[in-house]
LUMZADREN-436268 format. One record per residue (C-alpha): x, y, z. Coordinates in steps of 0.5 Angstrom, whole numbers, padded with zeros to 4 digits. Layout:
<recs>
<rec><px>X</px><py>Y</py><pz>Z</pz></rec>
...
</recs>
This chain:
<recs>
<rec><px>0126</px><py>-0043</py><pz>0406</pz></rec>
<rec><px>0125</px><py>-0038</py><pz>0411</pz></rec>
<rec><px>0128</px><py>-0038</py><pz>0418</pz></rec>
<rec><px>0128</px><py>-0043</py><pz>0424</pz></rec>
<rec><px>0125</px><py>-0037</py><pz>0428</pz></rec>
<rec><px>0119</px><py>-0034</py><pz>0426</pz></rec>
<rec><px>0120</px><py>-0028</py><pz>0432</pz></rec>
<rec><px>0127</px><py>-0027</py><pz>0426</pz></rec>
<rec><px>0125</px><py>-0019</py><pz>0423</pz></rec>
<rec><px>0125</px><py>-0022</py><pz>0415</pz></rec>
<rec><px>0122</px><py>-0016</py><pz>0413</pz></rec>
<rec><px>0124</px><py>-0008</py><pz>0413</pz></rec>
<rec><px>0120</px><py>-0003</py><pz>0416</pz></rec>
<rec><px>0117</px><py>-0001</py><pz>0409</pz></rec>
<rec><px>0115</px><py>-0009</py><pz>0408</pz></rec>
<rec><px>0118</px><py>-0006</py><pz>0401</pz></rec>
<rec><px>0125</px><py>-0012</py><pz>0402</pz></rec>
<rec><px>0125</px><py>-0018</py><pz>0405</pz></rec>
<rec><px>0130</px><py>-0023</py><pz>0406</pz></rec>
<rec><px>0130</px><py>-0032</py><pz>0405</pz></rec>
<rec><px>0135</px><py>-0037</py><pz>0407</pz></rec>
<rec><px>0138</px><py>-0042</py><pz>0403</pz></rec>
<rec><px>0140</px><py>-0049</py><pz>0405</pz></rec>
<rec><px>0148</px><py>-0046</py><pz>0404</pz></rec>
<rec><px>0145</px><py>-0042</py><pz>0410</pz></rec>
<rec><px>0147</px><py>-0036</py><pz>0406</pz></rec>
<rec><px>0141</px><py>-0033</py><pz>0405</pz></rec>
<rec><px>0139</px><py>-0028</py><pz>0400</pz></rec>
<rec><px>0135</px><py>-0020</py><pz>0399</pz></rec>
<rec><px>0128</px><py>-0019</py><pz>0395</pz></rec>
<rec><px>0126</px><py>-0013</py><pz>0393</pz></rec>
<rec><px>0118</px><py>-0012</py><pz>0394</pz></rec>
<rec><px>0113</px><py>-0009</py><pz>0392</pz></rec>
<rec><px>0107</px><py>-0008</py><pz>0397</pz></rec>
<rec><px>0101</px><py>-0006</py><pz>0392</pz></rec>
<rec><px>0102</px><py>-0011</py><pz>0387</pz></rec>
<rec><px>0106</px><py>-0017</py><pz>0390</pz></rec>
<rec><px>0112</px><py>-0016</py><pz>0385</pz></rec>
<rec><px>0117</px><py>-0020</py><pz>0387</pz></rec>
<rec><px>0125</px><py>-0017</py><pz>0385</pz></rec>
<rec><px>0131</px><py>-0021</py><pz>0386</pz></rec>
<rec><px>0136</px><py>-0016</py><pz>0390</pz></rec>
<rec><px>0141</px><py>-0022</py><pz>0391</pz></rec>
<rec><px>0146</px><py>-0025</py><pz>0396</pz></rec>
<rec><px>0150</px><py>-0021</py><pz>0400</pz></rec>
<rec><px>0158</px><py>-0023</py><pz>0402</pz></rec>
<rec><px>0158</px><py>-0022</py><pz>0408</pz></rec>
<rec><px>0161</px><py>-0028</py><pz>0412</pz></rec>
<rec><px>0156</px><py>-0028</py><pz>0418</pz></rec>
<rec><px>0153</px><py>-0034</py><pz>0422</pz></rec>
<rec><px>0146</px><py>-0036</py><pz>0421</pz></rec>
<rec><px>0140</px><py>-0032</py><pz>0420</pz></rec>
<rec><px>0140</px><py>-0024</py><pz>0421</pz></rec>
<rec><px>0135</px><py>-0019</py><pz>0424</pz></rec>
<rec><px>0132</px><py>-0013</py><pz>0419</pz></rec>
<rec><px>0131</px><py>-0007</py><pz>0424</pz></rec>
<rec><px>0125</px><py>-0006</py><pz>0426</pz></rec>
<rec><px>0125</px><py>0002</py><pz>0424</pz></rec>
<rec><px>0130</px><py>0003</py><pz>0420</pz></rec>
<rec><px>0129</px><py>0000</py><pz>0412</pz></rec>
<rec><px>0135</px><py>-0001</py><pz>0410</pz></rec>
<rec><px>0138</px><py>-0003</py><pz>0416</pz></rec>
<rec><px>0140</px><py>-0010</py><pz>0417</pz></rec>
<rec><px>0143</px><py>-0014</py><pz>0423</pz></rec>
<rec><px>0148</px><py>-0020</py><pz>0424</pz></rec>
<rec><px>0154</px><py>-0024</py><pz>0427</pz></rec>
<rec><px>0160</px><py>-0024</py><pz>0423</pz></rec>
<rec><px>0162</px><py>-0031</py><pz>0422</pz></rec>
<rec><px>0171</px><py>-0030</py><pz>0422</pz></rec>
<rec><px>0170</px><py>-0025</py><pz>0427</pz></rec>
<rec><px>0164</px><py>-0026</py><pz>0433</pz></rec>
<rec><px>0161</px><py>-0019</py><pz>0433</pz></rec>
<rec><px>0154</px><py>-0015</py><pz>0432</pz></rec>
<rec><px>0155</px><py>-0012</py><pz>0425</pz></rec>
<rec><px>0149</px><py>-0008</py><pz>0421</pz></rec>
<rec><px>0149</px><py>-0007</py><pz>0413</pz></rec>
<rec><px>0146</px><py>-0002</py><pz>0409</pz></rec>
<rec><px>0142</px><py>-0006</py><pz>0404</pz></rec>
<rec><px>0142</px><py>0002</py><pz>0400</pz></rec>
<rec><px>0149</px><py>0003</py><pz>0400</pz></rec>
<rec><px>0152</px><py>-0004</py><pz>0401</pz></rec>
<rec><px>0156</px><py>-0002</py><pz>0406</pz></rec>
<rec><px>0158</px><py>-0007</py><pz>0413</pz></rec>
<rec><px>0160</px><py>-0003</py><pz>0420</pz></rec>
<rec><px>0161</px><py>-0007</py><pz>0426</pz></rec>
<rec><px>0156</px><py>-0006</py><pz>0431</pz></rec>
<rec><px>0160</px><py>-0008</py><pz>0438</pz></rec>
<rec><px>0165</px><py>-0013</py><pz>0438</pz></rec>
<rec><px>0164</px><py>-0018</py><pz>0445</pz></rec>
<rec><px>0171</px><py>-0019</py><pz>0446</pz></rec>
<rec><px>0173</px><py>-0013</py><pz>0448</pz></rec>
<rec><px>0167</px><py>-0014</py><pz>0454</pz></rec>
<rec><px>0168</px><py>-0022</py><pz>0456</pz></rec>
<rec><px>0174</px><py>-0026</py><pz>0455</pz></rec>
<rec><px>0171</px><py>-0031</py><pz>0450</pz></rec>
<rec><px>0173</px><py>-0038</py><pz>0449</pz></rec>
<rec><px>0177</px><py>-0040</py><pz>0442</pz></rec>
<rec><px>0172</px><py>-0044</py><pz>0440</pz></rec>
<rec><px>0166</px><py>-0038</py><pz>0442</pz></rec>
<rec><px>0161</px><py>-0036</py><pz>0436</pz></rec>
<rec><px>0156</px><py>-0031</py><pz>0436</pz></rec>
<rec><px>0148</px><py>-0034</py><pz>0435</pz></rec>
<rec><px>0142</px><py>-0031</py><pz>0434</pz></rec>
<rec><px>0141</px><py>-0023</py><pz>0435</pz></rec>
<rec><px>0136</px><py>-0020</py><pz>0436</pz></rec>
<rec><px>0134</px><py>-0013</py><pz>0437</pz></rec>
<rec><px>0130</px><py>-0008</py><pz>0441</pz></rec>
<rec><px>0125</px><py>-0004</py><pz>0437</pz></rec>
<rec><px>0129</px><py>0003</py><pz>0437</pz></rec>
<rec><px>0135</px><py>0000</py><pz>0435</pz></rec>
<rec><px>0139</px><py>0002</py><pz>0442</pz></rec>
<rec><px>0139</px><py>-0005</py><pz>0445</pz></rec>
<rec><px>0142</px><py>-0013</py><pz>0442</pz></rec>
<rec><px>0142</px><py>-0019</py><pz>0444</pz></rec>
<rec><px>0146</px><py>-0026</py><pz>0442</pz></rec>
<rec><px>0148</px><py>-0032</py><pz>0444</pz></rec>
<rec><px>0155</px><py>-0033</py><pz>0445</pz></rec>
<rec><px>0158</px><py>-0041</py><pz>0446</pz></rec>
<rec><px>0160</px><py>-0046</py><pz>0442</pz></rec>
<rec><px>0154</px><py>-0049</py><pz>0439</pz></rec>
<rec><px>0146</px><py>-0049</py><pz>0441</pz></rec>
<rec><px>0145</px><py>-0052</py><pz>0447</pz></rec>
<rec><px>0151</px><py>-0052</py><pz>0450</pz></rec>
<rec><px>0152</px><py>-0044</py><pz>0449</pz></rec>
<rec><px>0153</px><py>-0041</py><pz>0456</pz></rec>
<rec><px>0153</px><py>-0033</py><pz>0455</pz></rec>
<rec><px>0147</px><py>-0028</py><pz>0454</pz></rec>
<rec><px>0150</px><py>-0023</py><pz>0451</pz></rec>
<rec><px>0147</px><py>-0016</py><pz>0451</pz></rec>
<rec><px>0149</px><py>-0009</py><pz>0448</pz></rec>
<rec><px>0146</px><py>-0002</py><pz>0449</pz></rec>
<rec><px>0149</px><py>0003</py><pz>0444</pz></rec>
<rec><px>0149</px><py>0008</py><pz>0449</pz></rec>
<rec><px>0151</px><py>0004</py><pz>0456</pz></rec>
<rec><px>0155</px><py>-0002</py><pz>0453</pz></rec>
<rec><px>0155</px><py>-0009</py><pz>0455</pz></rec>
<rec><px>0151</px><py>-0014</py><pz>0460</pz></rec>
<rec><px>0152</px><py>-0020</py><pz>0460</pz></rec>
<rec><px>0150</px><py>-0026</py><pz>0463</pz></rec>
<rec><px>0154</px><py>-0033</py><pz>0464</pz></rec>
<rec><px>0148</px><py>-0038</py><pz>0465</pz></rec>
<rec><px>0154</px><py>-0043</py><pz>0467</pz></rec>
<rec><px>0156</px><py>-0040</py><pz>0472</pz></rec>
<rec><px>0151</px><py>-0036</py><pz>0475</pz></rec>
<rec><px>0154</px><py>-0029</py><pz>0475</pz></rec>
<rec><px>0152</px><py>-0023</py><pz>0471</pz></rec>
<rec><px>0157</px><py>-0016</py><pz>0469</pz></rec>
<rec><px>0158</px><py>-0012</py><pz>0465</pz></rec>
<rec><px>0158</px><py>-0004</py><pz>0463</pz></rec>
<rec><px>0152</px><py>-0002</py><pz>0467</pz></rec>
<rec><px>0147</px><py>-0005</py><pz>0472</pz></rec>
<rec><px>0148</px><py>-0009</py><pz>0478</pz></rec>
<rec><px>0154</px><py>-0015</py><pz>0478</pz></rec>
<rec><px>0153</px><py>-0021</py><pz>0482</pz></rec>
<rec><px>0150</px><py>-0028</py><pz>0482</pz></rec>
<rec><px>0142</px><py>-0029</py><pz>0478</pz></rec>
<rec><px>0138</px><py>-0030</py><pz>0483</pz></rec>
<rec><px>0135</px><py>-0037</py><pz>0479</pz></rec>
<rec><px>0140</px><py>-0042</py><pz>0481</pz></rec>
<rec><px>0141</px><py>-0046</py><pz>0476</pz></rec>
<rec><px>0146</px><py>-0048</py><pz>0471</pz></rec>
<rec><px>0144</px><py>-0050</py><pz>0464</pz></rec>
<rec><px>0146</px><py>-0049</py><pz>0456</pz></rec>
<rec><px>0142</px><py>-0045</py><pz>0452</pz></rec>
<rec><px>0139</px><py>-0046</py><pz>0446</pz></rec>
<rec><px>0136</px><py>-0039</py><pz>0444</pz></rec>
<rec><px>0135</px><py>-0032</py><pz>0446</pz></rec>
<rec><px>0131</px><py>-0026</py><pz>0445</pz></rec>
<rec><px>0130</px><py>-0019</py><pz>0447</pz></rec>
<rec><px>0124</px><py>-0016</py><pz>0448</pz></rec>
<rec><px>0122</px><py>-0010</py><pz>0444</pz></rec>
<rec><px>0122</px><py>-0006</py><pz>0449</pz></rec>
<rec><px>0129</px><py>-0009</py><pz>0450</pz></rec>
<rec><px>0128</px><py>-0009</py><pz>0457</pz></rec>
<rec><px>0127</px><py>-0017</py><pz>0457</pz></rec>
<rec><px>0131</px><py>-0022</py><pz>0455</pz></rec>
<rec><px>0127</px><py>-0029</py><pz>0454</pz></rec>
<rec><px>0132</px><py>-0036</py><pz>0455</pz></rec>
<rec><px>0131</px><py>-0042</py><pz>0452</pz></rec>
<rec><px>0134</px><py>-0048</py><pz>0456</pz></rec>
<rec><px>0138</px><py>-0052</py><pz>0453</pz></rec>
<rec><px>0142</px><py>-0058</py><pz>0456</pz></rec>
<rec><px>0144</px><py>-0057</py><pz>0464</pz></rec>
<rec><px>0140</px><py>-0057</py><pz>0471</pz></rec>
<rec><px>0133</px><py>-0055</py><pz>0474</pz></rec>
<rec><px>0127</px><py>-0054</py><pz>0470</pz></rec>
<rec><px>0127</px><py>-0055</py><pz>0462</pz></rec>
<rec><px>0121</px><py>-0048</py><pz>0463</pz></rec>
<rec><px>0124</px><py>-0042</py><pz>0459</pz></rec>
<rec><px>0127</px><py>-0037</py><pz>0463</pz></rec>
<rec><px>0127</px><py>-0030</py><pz>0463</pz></rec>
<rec><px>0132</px><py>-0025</py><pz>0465</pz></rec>
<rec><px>0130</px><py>-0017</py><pz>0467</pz></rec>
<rec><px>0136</px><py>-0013</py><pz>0464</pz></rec>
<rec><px>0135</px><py>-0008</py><pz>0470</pz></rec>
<rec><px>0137</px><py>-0013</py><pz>0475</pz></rec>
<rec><px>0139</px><py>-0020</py><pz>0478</pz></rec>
<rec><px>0133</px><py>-0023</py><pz>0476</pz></rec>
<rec><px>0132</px><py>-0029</py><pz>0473</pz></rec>
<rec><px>0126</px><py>-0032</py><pz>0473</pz></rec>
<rec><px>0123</px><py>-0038</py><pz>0470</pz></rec>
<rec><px>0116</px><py>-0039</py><pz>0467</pz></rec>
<rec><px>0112</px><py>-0041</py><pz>0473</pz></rec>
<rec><px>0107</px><py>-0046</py><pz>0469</pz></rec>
<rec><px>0103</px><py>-0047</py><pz>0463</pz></rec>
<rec><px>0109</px><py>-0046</py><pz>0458</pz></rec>
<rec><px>0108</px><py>-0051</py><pz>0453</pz></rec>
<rec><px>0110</px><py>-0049</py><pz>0445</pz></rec>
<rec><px>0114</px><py>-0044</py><pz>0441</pz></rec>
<rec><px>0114</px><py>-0037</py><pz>0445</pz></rec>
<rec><px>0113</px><py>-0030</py><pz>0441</pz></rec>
<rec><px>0116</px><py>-0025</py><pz>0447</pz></rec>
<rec><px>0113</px><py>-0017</py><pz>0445</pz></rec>
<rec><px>0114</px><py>-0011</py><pz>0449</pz></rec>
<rec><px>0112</px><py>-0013</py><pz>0455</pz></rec>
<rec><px>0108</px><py>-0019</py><pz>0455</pz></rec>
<rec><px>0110</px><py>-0027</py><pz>0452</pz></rec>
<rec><px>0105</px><py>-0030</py><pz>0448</pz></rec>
<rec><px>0106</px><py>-0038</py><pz>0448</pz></rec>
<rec><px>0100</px><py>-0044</py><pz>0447</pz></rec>
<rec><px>0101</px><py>-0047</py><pz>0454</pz></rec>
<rec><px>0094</px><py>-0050</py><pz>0455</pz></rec>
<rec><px>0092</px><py>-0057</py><pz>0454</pz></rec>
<rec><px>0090</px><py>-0055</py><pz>0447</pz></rec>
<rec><px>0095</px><py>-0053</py><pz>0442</pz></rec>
<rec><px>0090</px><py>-0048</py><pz>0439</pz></rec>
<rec><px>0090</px><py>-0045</py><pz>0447</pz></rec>
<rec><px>0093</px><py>-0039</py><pz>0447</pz></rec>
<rec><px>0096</px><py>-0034</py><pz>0453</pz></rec>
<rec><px>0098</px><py>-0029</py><pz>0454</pz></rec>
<rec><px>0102</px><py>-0026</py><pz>0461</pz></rec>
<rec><px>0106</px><py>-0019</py><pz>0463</pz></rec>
<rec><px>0114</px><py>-0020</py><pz>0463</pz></rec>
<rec><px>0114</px><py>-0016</py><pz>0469</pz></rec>
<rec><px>0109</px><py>-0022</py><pz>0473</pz></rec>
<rec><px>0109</px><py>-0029</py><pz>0469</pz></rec>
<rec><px>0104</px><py>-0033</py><pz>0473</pz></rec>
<rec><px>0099</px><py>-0028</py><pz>0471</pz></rec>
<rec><px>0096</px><py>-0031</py><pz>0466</pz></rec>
<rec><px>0091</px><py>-0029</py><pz>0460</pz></rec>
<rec><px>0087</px><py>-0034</py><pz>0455</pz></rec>
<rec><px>0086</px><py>-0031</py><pz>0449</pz></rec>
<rec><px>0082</px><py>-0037</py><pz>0446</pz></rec>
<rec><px>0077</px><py>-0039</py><pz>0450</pz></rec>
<rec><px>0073</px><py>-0045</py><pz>0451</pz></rec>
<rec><px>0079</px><py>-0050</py><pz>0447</pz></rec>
<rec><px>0080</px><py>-0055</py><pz>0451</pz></rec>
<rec><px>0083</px><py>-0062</py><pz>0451</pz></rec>
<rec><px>0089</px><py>-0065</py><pz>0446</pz></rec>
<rec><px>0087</px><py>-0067</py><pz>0439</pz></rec>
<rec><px>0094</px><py>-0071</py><pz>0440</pz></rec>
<rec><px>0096</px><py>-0071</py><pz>0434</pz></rec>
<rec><px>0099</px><py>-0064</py><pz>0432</pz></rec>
<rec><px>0106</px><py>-0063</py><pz>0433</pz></rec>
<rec><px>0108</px><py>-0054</py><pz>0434</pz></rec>
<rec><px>0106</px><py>-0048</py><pz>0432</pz></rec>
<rec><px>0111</px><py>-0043</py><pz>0432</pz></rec>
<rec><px>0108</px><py>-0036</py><pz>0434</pz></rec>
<rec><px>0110</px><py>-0029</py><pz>0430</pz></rec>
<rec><px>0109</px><py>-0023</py><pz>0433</pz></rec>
<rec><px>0114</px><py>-0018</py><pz>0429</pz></rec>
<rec><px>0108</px><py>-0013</py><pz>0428</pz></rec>
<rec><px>0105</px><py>-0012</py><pz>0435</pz></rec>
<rec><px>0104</px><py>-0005</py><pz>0437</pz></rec>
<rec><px>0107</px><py>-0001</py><pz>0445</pz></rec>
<rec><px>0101</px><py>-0004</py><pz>0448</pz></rec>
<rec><px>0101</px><py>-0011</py><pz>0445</pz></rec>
<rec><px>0094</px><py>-0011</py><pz>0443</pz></rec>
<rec><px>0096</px><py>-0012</py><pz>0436</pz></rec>
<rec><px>0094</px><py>-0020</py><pz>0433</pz></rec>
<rec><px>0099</px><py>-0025</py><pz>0433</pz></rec>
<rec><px>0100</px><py>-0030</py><pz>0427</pz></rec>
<rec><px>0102</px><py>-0037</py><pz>0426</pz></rec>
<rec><px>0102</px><py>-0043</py><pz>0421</pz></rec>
<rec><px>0100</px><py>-0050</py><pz>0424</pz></rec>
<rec><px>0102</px><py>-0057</py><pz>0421</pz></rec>
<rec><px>0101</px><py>-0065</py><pz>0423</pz></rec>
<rec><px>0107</px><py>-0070</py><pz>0424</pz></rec>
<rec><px>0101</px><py>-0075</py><pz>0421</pz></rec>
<rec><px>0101</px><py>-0072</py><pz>0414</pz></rec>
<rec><px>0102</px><py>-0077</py><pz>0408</pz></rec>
<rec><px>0109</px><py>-0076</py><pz>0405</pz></rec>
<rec><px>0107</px><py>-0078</py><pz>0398</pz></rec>
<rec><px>0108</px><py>-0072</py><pz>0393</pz></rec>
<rec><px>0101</px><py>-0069</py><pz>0391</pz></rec>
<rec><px>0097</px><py>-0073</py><pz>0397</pz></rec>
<rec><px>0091</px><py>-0068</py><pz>0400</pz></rec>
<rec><px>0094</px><py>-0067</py><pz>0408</pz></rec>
<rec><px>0090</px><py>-0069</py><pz>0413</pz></rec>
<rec><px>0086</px><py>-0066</py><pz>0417</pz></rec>
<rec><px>0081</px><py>-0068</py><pz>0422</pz></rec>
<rec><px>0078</px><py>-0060</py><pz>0424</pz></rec>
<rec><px>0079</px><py>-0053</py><pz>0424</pz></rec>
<rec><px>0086</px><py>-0050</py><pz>0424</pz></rec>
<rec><px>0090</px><py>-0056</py><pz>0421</pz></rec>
<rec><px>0095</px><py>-0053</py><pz>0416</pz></rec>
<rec><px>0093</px><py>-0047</py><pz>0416</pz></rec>
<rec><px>0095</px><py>-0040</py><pz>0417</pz></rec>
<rec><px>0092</px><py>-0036</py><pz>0422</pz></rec>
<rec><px>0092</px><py>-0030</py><pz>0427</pz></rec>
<rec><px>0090</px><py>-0029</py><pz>0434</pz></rec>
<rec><px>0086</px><py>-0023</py><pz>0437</pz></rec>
<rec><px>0090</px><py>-0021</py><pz>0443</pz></rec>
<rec><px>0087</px><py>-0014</py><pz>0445</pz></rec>
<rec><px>0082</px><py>-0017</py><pz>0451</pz></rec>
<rec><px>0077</px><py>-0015</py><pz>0446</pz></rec>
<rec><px>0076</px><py>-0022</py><pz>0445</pz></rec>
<rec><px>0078</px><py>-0028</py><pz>0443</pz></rec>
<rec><px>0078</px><py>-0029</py><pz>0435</pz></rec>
<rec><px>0082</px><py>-0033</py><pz>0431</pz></rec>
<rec><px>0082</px><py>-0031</py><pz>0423</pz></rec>
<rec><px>0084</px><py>-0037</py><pz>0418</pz></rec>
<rec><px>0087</px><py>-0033</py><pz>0411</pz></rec>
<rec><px>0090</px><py>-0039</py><pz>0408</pz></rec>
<rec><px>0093</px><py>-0047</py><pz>0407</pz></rec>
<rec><px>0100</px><py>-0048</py><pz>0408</pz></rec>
<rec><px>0100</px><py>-0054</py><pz>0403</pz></rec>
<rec><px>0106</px><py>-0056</py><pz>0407</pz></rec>
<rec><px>0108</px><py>-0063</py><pz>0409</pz></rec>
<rec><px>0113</px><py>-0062</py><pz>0414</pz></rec>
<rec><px>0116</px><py>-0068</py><pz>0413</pz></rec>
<rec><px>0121</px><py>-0067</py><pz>0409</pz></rec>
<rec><px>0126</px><py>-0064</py><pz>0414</pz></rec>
<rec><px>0126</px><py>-0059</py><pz>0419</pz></rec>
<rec><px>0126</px><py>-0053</py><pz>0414</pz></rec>
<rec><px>0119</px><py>-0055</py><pz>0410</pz></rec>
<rec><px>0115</px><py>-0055</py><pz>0417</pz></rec>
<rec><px>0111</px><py>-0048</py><pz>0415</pz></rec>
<rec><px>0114</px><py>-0043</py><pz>0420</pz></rec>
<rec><px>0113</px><py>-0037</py><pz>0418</pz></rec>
<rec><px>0114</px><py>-0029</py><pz>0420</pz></rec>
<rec><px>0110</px><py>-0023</py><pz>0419</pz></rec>
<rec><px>0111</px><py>-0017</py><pz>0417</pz></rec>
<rec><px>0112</px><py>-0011</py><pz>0422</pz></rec>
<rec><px>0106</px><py>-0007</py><pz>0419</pz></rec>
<rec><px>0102</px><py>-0014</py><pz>0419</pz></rec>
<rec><px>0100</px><py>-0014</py><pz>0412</pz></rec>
<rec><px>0104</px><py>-0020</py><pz>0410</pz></rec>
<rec><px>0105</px><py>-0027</py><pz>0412</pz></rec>
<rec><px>0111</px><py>-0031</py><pz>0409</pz></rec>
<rec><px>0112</px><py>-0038</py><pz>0410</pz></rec>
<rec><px>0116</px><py>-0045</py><pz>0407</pz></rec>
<rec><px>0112</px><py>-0050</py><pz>0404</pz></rec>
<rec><px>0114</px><py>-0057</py><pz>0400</pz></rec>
<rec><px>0108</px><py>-0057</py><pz>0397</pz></rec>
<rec><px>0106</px><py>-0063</py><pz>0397</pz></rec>
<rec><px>0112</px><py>-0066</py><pz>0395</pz></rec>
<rec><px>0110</px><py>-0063</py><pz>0388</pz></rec>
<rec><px>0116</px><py>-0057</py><pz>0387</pz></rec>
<rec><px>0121</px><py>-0061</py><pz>0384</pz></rec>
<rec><px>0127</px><py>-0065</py><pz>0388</pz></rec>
<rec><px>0133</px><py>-0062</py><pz>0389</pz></rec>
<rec><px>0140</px><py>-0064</py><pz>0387</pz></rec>
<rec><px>0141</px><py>-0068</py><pz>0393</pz></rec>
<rec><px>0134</px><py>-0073</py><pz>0392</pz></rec>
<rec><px>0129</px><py>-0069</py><pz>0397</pz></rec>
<rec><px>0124</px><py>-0065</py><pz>0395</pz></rec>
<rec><px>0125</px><py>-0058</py><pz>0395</pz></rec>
<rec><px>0121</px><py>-0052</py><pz>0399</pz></rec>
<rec><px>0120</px><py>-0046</py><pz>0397</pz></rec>
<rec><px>0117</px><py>-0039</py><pz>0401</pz></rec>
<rec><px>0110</px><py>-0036</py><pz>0399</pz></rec>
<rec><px>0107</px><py>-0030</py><pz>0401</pz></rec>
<rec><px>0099</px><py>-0028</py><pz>0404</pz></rec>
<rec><px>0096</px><py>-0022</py><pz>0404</pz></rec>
<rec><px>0093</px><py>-0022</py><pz>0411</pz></rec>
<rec><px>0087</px><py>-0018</py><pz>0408</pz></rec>
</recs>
């Protein structure tokens, strides 16, 4: 399958490598061939780490992760098979026992990370960030209190206090987009100026899955799931339809998850998703159910301003309802080209040893 977050960098720079997660939560490198779709298997590295890695946005043979025995950032040469460690937290933070390394993400440069350090999803407490040059920042959402080796020390001007469920940098690394888990105040996501004490929370209209950019945030916050906005990071309640005159719920579309690993310095380029319904038939080989366009498919949508266009390039053929990993997300490839996603298939891939029904990972063209 491929990750639970289509923000995750599946691809390389030269969308010639890709990654796929299995259900271990191993996952396991392919090589590819742009030009004629060719598929190689490279193989599974050992590499001990904890969830789903983060290729480099620049580098092709650089690949980033959390080590699993040894919570630290670590990168992995895909062409020499050598493991080095990025930065170690520890040595920053006094980490609790039961602390673990989450979900790293990086800046488009390779200078900045981001992960998520605590015990398990939703009660994680610490926003963790390392610039190669500067050193760490972090940011304990338990307690409020943000430090580290650069920038102001002090308390986060939003005074909640909550557990996290994800994190991510902005390309331009100078954002961090927080996903609230358990705890008090708003459930809205926030959103932490690295440069500063500011921590904001989304102001309204912040329904879906987000895709952060450089400096502007992508959700589907209107009262359609196909509604689309688009804010500046700097000043969130300024809010920017992306598809006009979409209006009211058809009530039975359960999410979306936006991918916008190809976007450009101006976030113009067009972000891509996959759309599926709770409603569809689990029976293997049941056509899905559709009611109208953009239902279990695969789609772009126009970001520059220019207009507001929504480009279908395929179906997905995916129930999503045998578990979480057969919903369709997907992840597109840095240079826009390529769209990967899970599907079961209708149920008709074959069942695994355990008695579900297998998903697979398919690749489109986006052309």
């Amino acid at each position: 399958m491929t990750p639970s977050g289509a923000q995750q960098n599946t691809w390389n720079a030269l969308s010639t490598q890709f990654y796929v997660m299995d259900t271990g939560g191993s996952f396991t490198l392919f090589d590819f061939n742009p030009s004629t779709l060719a598929v190689h298997l490279r193989g599974a590295p050992k590499l001990g780490w904890r969830g789903e890695p983060h290729f480099s946005y620049t580098q092709p043979n650089l690949l980033y992760g959390t080590g699993q025995q040894q919570p630290d950032i670590e990168q992995f040469d895909t062409s020499t098979g050598k493991t080095s460690v990025v930065n170690d937290p520890g040595k920053c933070v006094t980490l609790r026992p039961a602390d673990k390394l989450f979900a790293v993400s990086v800046s488009v440069d390779d200078a900045r990370f981001t992960a998520v350090i605590g015990p398990q999803q939703d009660a994680n407490y610490l926003i963790y960030t390392y610039d190669r040059e500067k050193g760490c920042r972090w940011y304990n959402t338990q307690t409020g209190e943000i430090g580290g080796q650069w920038g102001p020390k002090g308390r986060a001007s939003l005074d909640d206090r909550y557990g996290v469920h994800n994190a991510r940098i902005s390309k331009s690394g100078k954002f961090v987009m927080i996903g609230r888990g358990a705890g008090t105040g708003q459930s809205k996501w926030r959103l932490w100026n690295l440069e500063t004490l500011d921590v904001t929370v989304c102001p309204s209209q912040c329904g879906g899955h987000q895709a952060i950019g450089y400096s502007h945030v992508l959700n589907p916050g209107g009262d359609h799931p196909m509604a689309m906005l688009k804010r500046p990071l700097d000043h969130l309640d300024s809010i920017e339809p992306l598809t006009a005159d979409i209006h009211g719920s058809p009530g039975y579309w359960y999410d979306l998850h936006l991918s916008w690993i190809n976007d450009n310095p101006e976030d113009s380029n067009p972000a891509c998703l996959s759309t599926y319904r709770p409603s569809n038939p689990s029976t293997p080989g049941t056509p899905l159910d559709v009611a109208g366009p953009w239902e279990n498919e695969i789609l772009c949508v126009e970001t520059d301003g220019k207009g507001s266009r929504l480009w279908r390039f395929a179906h997905t053929y995916s129930t999503a309802k045998n578990g979480f990993y057969s919903q369709p997300r997907g992840n597109v490839s840095p240079d826009g080209r390529f769209y990967m996603f899970t599907s079961d298939w209708e149920g008709q891939l074959g069942k695994s040893p355990e008695g579900k029904y297998r998903t697979d990972v398919f690749i489109v063209e986006l052309r």
